[in-house]
C-alpha positions in Angstrom: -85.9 148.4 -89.6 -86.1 146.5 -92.9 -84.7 147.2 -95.9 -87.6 148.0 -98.8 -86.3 148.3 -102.3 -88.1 149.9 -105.9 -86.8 148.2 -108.4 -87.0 150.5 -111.2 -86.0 150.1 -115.7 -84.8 153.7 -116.2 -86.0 154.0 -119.6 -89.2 153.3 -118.0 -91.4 153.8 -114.8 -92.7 150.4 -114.6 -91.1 149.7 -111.0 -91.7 146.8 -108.6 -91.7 147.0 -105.0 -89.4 144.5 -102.9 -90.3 143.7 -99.2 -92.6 146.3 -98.1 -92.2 145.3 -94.0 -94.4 148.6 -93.2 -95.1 152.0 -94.0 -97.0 151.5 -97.3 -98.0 154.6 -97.2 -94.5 156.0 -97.1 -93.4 153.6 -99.5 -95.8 154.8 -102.2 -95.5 158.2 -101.4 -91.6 157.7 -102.8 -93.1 155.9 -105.5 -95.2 158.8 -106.8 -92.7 160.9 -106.0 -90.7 159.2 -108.5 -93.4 159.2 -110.6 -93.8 155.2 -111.0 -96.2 152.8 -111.7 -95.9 149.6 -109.6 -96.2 146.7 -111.4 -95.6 143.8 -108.6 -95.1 143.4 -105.1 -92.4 140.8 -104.3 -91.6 139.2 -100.5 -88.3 138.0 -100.4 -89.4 135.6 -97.6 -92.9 136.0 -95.6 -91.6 136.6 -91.9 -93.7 139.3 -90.4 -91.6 142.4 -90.6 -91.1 141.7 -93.8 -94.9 141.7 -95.1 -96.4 144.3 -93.3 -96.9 146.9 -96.3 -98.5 143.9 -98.1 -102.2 145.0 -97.9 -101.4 148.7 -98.1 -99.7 148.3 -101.3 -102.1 146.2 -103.0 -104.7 147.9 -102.3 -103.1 151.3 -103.3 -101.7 149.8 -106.6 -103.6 146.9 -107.6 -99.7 145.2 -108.3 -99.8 141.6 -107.6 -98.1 140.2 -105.0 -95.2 137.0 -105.5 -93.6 135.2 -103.2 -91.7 131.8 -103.5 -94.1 128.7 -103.8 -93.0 127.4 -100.4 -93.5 130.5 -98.9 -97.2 131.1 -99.2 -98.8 129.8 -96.6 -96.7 132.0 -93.7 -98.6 134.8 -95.2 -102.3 134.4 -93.9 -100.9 132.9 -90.8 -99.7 135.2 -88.2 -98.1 132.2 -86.3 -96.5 130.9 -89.2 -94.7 134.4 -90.3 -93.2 134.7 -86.3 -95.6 138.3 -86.1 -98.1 136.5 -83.3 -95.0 135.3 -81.3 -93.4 138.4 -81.0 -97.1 140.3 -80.3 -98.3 142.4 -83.4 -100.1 139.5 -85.6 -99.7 140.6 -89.0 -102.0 138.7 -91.7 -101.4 139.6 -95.8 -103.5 139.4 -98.6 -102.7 136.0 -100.5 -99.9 135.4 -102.9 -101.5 136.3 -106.9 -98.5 134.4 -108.0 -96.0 131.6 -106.3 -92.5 131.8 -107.4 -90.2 129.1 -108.6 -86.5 128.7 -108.9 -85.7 130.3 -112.3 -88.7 132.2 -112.9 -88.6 136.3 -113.7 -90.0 139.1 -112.0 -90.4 141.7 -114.7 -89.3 145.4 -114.6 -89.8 147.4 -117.5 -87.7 146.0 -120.3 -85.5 143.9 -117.4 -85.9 140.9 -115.1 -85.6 140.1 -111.7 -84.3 136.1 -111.9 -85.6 134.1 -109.2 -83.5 131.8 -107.3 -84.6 129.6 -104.3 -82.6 130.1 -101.7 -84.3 128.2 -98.1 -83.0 128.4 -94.9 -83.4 131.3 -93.2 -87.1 130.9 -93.8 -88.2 127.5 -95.5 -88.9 129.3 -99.1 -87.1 132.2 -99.1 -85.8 133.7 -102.5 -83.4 136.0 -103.9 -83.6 138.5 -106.7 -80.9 138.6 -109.4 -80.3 141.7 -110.9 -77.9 143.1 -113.7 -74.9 143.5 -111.5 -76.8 143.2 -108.1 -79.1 140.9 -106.3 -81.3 141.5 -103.4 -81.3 138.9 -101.0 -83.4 139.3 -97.7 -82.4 137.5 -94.4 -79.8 135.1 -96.6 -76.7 136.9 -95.9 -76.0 140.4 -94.2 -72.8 142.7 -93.8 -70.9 140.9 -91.8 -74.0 138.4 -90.4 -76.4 135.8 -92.1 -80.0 135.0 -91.3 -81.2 133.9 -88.1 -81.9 130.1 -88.1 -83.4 129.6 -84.7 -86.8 130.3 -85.9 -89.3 127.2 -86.8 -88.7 125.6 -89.9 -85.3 127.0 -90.2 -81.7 125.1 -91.0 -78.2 126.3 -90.6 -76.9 123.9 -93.1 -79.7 125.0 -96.0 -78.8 128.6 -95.1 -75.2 128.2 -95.4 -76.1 126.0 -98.8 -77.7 128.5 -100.2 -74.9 130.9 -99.3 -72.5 128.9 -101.2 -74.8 127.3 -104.4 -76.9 130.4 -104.9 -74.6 133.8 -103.6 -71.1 133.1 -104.1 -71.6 132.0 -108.1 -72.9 134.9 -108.8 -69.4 136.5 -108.8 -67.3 138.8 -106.1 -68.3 142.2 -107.8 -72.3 141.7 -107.4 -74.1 144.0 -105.0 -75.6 142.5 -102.6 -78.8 144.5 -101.2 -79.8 142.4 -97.9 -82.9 143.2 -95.9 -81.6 144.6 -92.6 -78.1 146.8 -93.0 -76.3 148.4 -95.5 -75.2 147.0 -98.4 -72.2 144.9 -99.2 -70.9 142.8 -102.1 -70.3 139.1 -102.8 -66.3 139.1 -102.2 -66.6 141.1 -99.1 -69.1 138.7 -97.5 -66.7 135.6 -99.0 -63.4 136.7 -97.7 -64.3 138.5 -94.4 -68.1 137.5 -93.0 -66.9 135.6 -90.1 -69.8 133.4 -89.9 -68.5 132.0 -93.3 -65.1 131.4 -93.2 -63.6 127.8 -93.2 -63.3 126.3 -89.5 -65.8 129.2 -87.8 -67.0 127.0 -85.1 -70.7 127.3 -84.1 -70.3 125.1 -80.8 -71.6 121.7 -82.1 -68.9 121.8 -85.4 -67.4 123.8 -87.9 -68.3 125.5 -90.9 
């Protein structure tokens, strides 16, 4: 049940994958389908369900695969990407490239902007589009990411919420990954988990 995104140019069929949490096979079925070459593999953040398709898509495509610096070691490590705890150890070929706030992912003739966004998972990222950004476990419709896992925080989370998500404007897309889609205003004015005084039983918000 997580969300896996092509990125694609249209005047091209350079596309890169985003978050392939299983199913490579399915995934890259679409792809052909589509008639696209893949030219990365990104994680948005390297907890298991997010990084099962990893190998699959690699292998299939050759693409390398990118994930924030911070990030990489959760993806050899079944314990440290939560898959041994919850009993289906998942283990992923290692990052070809680590990720820094800032850097681009590129699609085509476009870029994917990279922005460091920690605290549902210590280096998780988002993905800043034309119009739209895709931004795994950091914020939901109506939800944000769990932090009860290791290495999490509730105050980076809800820092990154408000430095990295809210600037970029109430119009953007936002393309989470679990749910449907929402926007930046709609997550600002009605999310409950982010409105002023939302009390999470040791403080408020």
């Amino acid at each position: 049940m997580v969300n896996c995104y092509i990125v694609v140019w249209c005047d091209t069929d350079e596309a890169v994958i985003v978050d392939p949490g299983d199913e490579a096979d399915r995934i890259l079925r679409e792809a052909a389908t589509l008639e696209l070459k893949i030219v990365s593999i990104v994680n948005t953040h390297c907890h298991g369900d997010h990084i099962g398709g990893n190998q699959g898509a690699r292998e299939a495509t050759g693409a390398p695969l990118m994930v924030g610096r911070t990030e990489a070691p959760l993806l050899t490590d079944p314990w440290l990407n939560m898959s041994a705890q919850f009993g289906f150890p998942i283990t992923s070929p290692p990052a070809d490239r680590l990720l820094d706030e800032g850097d681009e992912v590129e699609v085509g003739e476009g870029r994917l902007k990279v922005s460091d966004a920690p605290g549902h998972s210590p280096g998780s990222i988002i993905l800043v589009g034309s119009e739209f950004a895709i931004v795994g476990d950091v914020v939901f419709a109506g939800s944000i990411g769990r932090t009860d896992f290791p290495n999490c925080s509730l105050e980076l989370l809800l820092e990154s919420i408000r430095d990295k998500i809210y600037p970029l404007g109430d119009d953007c897309l936002l393309l989470p990954g679990h749910g449907p889609e929402t926007t930046v205003g709609v997550e600002r004015r009605e999310n409950p988990f982010l409105q002023p005084g939302f009390s999470w039983g040791f403080g408020n918000v």
